[in-house]
C-alpha positions as CSV (number, residue, x, y, z in Angstrom):
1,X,-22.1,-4.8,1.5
2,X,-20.0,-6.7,4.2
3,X,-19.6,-5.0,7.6
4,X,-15.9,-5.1,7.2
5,X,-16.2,-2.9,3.9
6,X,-18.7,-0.5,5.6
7,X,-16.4,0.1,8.2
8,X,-14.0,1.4,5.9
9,X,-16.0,3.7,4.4
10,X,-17.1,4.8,7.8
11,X,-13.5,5.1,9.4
12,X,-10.4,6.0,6.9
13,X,-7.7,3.6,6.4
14,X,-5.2,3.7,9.2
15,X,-1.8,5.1,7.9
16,X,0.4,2.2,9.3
17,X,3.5,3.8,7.5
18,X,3.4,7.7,6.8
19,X,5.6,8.3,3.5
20,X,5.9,4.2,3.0
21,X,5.0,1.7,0.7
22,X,3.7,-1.6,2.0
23,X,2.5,-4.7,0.4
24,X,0.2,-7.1,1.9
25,X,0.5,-10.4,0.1
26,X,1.0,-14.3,0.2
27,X,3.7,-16.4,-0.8
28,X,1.4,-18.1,-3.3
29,X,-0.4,-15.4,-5.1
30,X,0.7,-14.8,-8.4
31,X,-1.0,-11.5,-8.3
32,X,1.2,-10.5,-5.2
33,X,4.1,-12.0,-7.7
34,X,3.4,-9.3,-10.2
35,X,3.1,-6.6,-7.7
36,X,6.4,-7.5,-6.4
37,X,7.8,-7.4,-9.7
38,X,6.8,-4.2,-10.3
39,X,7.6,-2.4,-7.6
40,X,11.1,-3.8,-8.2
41,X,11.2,-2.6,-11.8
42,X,10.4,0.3,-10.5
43,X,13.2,0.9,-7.8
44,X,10.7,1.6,-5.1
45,X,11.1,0.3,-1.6
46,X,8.6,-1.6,-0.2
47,X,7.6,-3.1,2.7
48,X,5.8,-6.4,2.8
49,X,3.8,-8.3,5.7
50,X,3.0,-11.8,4.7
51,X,-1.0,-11.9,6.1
52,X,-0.3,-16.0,6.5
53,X,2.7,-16.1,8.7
54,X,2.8,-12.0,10.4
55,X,0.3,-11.5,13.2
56,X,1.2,-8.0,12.5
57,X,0.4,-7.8,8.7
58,X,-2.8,-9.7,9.3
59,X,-3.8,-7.4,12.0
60,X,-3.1,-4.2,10.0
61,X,-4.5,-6.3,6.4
62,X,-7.4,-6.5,8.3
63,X,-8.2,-3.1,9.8
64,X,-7.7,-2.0,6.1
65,X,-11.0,-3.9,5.1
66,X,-8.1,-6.3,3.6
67,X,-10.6,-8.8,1.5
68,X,-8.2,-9.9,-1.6
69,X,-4.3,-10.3,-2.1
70,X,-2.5,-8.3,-2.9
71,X,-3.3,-4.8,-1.0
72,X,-0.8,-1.6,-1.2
73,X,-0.8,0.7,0.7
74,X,1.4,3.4,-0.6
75,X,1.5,6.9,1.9
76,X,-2.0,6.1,3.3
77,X,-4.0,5.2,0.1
78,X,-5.1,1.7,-0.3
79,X,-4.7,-0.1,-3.8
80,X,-6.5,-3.5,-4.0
81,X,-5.7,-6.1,-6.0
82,X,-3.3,-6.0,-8.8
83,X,-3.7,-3.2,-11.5
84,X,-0.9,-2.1,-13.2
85,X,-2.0,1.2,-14.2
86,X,-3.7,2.1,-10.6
87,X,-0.6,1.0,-9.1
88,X,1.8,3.3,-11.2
89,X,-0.7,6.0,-10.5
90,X,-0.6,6.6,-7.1
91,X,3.4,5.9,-6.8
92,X,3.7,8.6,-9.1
93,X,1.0,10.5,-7.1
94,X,3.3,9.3,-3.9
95,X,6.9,10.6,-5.8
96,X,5.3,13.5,-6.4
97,X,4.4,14.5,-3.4
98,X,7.9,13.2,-1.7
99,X,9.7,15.5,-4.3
100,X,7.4,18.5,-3.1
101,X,8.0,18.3,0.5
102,X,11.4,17.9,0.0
103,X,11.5,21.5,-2.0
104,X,9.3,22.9,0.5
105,X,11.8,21.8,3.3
106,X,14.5,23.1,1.6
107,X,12.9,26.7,1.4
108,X,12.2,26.5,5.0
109,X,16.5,26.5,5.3
């Protein structure tokens, strides 16, 4: 096991955008292609760092144990690589929870 991935078992994935999506990805992957694709199809918004040209997206890609393109990370869960059914999974795990705090904010009126 690399030091890089026992780190992030060690420490948790740093939430670098509470409630977001972002993509971490290069202009020449076709993976990151795909994942792009679908998070359009989708109608989710997204934010992407190229790790090749952002100092910040490397920076963060990096602290997330980043290894492969592309890496999600959608509401502080990490999804490596391109899987279309992990992917879908943890947006609707992600819509879910948006829907439920914003009934639970509405009972609070």
């Amino acid at each position: 096991m690399e030091w890089r991935s026992l780190l992030y078992y060690l420490s948790p994935p740093p939430d670098f955008g509470k409630g977001k999506v972002t993509l971490y990805a290069t202009d020449w992957c076709p993976y990151c292609a795909k994942t792009r694709a679908l998070l359009e199809q989708l109608h989710v918004p997204y934010k992407e760092y190229n790790i090749e040209t952002s100092e910040e997206g490397r920076d963060q890609y990096q602290r997330l144990a980043g290894k492969g393109v592309p890496v999600l990370l959608i509401d502080g869960e990490v999804v490596r690589g391109f899987n279309e059914n992990n992917i879908v999974a943890a947006l609707a795990q992600w819509q879910g929870s948006q829907v439920q705090n914003k009934l639970e904010t509405k009972q609070e009126e």
